[in-house]
N, C-alpha and C positions, 0 to 999 in steps of 0.2 A: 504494500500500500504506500500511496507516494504521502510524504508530508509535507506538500507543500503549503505555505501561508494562504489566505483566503485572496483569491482572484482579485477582489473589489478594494484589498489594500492595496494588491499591487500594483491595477490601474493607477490609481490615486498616487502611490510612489511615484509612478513614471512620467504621469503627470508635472506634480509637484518637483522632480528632477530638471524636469525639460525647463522651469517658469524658473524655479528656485526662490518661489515665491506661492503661498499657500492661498493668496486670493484669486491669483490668475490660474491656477489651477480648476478652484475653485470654478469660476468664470467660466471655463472649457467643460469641464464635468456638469456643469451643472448642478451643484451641490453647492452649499455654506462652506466658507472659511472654515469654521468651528469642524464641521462633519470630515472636512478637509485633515487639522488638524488632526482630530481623536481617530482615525483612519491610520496615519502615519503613526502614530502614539501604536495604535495597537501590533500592529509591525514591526515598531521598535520593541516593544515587549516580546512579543513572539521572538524575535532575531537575539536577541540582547544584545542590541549592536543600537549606535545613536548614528541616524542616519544623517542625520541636519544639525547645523547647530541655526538656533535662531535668533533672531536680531530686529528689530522693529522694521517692519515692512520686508525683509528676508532672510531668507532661510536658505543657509550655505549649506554643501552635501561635507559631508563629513567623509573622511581617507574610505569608509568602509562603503558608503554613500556611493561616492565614486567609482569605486569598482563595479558596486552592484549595477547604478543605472544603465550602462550602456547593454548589459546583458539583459535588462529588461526590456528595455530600446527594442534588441535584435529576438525578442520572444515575441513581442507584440508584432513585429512587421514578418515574423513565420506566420503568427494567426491571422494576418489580413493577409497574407497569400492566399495561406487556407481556405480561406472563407470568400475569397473572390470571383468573381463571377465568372 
């Protein structure tokens, strides 16, 4: 059985990677800041890894942050192959 974290943090990560900024994330998703946030929070708990450090108005990726995003980058554009028409 795979254990990976839940799908809908990870959007949200990859999101919030790409803006580096949890309102413009936010913005694109279609979600709250806040739902933004506690999305990322629960990821961080799950990983035990702080993926951002944040700072009024952004939220830098953290050494562990960094590595992760681009692999989530390159899962999401497998699944829009996938799923392409």
């Amino acid at each position: 059985m795979r254990t990976l974290p839940p799908l809908s943090a990870v959007r949200v990560f990859d999101a919030a990677a790409r803006h580096e900024n949890f309102t413009q994330a936010a913005a694109e998703l279609g979600m709250t800041q806040a739902a933004v946030s506690y999305q990322i929070r629960l990821l961080e708990e799950r990983l035990g890894l702080s993926l951002f450090t944040r700072a009024k108005g952004r939220a830098s990726l953290t050494d562990a942050g960094r590595r992760i995003a681009p692999l989530t980058a390159s899962a999401f554009e497998t699944l829009e192959e996938a799923f392409s028409g």
